[in-house]
matplotlib code that plots the C-alpha trace (Angstrom):
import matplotlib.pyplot as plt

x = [15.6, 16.5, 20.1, 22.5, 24.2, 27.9, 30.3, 34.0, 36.6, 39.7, 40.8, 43.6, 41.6, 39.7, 37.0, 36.6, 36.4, 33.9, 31.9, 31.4, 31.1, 27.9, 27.0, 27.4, 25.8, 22.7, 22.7, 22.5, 23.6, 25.8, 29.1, 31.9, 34.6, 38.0, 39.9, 44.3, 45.5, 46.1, 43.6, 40.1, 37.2, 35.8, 33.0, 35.0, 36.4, 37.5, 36.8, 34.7, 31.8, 28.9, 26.5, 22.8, 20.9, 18.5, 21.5, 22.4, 25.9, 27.1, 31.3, 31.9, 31.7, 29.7, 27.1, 26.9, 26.8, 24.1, 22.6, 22.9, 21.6, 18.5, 17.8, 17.5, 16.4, 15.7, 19.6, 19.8, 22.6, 21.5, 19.8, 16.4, 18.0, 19.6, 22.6, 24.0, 23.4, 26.0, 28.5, 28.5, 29.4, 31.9, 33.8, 33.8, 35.0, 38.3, 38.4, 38.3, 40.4, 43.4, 42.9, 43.7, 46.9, 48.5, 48.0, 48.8, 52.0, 52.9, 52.6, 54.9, 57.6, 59.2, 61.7, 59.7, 62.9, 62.0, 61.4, 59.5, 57.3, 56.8, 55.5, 52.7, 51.6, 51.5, 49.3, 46.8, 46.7, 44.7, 42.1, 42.5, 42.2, 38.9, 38.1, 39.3, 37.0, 34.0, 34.5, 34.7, 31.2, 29.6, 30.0, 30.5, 31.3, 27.9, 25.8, 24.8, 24.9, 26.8, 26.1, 27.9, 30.2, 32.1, 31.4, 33.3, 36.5, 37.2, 39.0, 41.2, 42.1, 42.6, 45.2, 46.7, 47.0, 48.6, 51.9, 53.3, 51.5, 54.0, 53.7, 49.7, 49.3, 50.8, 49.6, 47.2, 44.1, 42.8, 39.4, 39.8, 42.3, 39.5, 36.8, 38.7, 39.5, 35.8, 36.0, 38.4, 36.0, 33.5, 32.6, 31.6, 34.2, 36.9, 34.9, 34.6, 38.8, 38.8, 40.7, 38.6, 40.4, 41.1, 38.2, 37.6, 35.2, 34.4, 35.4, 31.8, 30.8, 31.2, 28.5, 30.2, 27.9, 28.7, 31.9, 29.8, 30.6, 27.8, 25.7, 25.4, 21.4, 19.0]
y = [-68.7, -68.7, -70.1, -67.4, -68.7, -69.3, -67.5, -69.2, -66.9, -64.8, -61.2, -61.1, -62.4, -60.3, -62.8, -63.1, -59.3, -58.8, -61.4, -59.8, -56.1, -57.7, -59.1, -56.1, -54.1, -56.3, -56.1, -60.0, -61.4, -64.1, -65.9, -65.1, -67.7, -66.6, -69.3, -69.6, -69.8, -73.3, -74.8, -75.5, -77.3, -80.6, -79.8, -76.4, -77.0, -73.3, -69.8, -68.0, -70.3, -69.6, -72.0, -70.6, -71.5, -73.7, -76.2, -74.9, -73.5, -71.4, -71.7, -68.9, -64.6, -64.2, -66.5, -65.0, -61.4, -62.3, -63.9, -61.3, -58.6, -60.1, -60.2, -56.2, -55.5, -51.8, -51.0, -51.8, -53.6, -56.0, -53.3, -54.3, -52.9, -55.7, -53.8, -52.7, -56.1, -57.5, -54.3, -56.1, -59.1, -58.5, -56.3, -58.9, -61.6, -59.5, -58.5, -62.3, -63.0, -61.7, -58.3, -60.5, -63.1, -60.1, -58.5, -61.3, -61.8, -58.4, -58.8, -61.7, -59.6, -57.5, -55.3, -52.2, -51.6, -55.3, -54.9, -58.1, -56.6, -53.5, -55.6, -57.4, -53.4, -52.7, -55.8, -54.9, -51.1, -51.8, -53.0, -50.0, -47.6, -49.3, -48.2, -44.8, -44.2, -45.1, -43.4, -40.2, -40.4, -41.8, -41.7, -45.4, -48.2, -48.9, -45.9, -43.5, -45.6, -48.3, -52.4, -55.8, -54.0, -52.0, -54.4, -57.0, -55.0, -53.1, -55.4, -56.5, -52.9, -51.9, -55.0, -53.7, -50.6, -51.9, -53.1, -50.2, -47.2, -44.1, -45.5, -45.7, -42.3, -40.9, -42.8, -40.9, -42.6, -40.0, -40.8, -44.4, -43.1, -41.0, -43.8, -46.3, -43.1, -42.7, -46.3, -45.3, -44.9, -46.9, -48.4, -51.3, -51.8, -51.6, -54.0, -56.0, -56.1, -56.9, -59.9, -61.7, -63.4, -67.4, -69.3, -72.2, -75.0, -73.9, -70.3, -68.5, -67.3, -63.5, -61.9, -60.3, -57.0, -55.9, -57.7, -59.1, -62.6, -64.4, -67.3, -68.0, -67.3, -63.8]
z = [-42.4, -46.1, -47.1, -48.9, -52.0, -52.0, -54.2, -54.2, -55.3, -55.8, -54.7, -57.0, -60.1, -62.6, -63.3, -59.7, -59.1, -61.8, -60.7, -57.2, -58.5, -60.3, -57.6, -55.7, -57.4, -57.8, -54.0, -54.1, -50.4, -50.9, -48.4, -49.9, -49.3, -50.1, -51.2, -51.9, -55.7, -55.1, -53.1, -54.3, -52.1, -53.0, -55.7, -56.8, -60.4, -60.9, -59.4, -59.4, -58.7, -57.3, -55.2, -55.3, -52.8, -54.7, -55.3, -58.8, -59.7, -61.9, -62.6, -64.9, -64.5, -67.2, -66.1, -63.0, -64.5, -66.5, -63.4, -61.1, -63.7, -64.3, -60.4, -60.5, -64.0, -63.3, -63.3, -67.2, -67.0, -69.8, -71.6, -73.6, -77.1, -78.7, -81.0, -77.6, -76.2, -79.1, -78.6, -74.7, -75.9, -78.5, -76.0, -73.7, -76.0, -76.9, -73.3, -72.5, -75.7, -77.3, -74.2, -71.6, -73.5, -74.1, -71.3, -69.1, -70.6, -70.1, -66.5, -66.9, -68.3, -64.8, -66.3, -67.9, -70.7, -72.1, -75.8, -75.7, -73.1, -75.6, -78.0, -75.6, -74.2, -78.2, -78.6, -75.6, -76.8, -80.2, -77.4, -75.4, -78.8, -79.5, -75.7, -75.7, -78.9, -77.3, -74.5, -76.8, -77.5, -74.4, -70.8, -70.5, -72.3, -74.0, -73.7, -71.4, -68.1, -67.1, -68.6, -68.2, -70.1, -68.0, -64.5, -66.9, -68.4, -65.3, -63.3, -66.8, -67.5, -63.8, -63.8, -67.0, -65.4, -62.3, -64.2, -65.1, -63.8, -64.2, -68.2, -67.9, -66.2, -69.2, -72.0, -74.6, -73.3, -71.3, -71.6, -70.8, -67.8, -66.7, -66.8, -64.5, -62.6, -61.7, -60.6, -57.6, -55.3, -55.8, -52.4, -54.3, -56.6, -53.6, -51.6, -55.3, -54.8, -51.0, -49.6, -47.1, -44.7, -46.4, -45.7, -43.2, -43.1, -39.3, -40.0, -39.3, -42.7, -44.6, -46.2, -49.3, -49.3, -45.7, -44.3, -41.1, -39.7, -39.2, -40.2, -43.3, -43.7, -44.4]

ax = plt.figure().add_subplot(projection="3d")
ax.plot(x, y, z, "-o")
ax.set_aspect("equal")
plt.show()
């Protein structure tokens, strides 16, 4: 009996919900232990974090990206060529950058007439430009199949999304519209966004790739 690892985290966070698609994907068995915005467990400095089993931990998405791809390195999701290795990571640092500050005070802002809320879409949209014109020469975000790359930004432009959809679903990005389109039903990507039930310290554990309750070993 082998011990899973532990991944702490969010529903309603994008670094969270990245970090579990990889995970997902990778088909890595881990407890997932949902955790309240404002309560973290002794040892847990920010979410996501994720326990492996061998006692190390790693407290930030990308590490566990990274982490999780090179446990199925078939699926190419670190590809081998090193140019589209760099496009992945400058994506990700604007995603993780100026992307998310403007888009996050965007969501601030509730009323949709706000010219001060204007200016922060307008600030996100040079982002989402650079997106749309990638996605008029390739299927995803770096190539031909899906990378880091698009487990990464998807939950950032599906929350960008979120604030004002009747704008969104008419907005001139219709390639981008029709990427995080194909997203929709993504068994994993909705399990990705799921919200386990808060987690207990006698609460029988949840396996994050199929829901069961049950103890927390494979």
């Amino acid at each position: 009996m082998t011990a899973m690892s532990i991944l702490y985290s969010r529903s309603d966070c994008p670094h969270c919900a990245r970090a579990r698609l990889a995970l997902l994907r990778c088909e890595v068995p881990c407890e997932l232990r949902e955790l309240a915005p404002s309560v973290l467990p002794a040892g847990v400095q920010a979410v996501p974090s994720l326990w492996l089993a061998d006692g190390a931990r790693l407290e930030d998405s990308l590490a566990i990206l990274h982490w999780a791809a090179a446990r199925r390195p078939e699926l190419q999701l670190w590809p081998d060529i090193r140019v589209r290795q760099q496009s992945i990571e400058n994506l990700v640092r604007i995603i993780d950058g100026p992307f998310a500050q403007a888009s996050a005070s965007y969501q601030r802002m509730p009323q949709p007439g706000r010219a001060d809320r204007r200016d922060y879409r307008a600030e996100a949209e040079i982002f989402l430009a650079q997106l749309e014109a990638r996605l008029a020469r390739m299927p995803y975000l770096v190539g031909d199949r899906e990378t880091l790359a698009d487990l990464a930004i998807l939950p950032f432009i599906q929350c960008f999304a979120d604030v004002d959809r009747t704008w969104f679903d008419i907005s001139p990005y219709r390639r981008l519209r029709a990427w995080l389109a194909g997203y929709r039903d993504d068994p994993q990507w909705r399990r990705a966004q799921w919200q386990a039930p808060l987690w207990q310290q006698d609460a029988p554990p949840t396996s994050l790739l199929d829901g069961d309750s049950r103890r927390a070993s494979a």
